[in-house]
C-alpha positions in Angstrom: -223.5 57.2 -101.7 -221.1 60.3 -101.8 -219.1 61.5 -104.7 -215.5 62.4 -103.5 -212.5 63.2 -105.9 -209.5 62.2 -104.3 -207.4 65.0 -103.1 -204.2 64.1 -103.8 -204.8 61.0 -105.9 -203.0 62.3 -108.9 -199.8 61.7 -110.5 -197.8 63.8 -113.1 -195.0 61.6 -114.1 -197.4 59.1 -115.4 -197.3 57.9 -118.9 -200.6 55.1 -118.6 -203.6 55.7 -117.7 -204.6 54.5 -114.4 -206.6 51.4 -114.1 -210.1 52.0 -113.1 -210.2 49.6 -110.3 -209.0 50.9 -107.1 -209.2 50.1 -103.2 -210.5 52.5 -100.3 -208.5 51.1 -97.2 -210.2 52.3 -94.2 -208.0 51.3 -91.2 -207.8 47.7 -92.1 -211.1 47.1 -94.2 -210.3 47.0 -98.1 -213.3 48.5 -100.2 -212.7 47.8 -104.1 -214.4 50.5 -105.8 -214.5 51.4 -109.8 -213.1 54.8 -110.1 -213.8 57.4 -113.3 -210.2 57.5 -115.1 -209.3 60.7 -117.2 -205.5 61.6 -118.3 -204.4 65.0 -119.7 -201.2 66.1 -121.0 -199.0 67.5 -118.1 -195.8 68.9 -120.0 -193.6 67.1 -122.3 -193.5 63.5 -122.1 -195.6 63.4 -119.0 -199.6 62.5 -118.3 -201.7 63.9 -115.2 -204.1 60.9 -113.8 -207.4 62.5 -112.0 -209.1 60.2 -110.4 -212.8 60.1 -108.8 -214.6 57.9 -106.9 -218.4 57.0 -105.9 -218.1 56.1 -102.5 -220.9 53.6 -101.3 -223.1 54.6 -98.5 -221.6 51.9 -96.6 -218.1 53.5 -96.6 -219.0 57.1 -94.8 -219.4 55.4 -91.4 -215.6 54.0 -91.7 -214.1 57.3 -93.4 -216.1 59.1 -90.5 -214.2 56.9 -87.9 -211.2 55.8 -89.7 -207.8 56.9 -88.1 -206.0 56.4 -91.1 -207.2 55.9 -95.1 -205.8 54.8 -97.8 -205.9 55.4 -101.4 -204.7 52.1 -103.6 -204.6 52.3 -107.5 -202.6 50.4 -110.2 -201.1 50.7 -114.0 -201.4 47.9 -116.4 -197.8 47.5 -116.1 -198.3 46.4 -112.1 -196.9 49.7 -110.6 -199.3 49.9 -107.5 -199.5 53.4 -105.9 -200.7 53.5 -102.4 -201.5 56.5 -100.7 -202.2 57.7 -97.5 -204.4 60.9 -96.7 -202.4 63.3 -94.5 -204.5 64.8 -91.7 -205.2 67.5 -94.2 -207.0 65.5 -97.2 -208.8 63.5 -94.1 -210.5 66.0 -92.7 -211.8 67.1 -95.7 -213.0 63.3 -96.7 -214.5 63.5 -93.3 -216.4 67.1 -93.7 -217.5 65.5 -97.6 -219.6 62.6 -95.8 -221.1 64.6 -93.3 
């Protein structure tokens, strides 16, 4: 496996913490995954979410030939964020499970 923190996979407005169960989304294949959660203050009335993954061996072959990736996490509330990696934050994924 590879340890990856998610470039990108943070949010400032938040007020809850993030829900440790999140999805990898390479291409079309859905990978749940149990991420490490921690929050920090980020200014008044507003939380930072950073969130890390261990990516299972079985997922570097996919990020290594995915065109696109997704990032999927959820609040207790039901807000689901989804987010892409930009050709950026790819490539570096990419170089990471080398």
């Amino acid at each position: 496996g590879q340890a990856v923190k998610g470039v990108g996979a943070e949010d400032v407005a938040a007020r809850d913490k993030a829900d440790s169960k999140v999805t990898l989304v390479t291409d079309s294949k859905e990978w749940p995954l149990i991420a490490s959660v921690k929050q920090k203050d980020a200014g008044s009335f507003q939380k930072e979410n950073e969130i890390s993954v261990f990516l299972p061996a079985a997922t570097l072959d996919d990020i290594k030939k995915a065109s696109t990736v997704r990032f999927r996490y959820s609040y207790k509330d039901g807000q689901t964020i989804d987010l892409p990696l930009n050709d950026a934050d790819l490539a570096y994924w990419r170089g990471q499970v080398e």
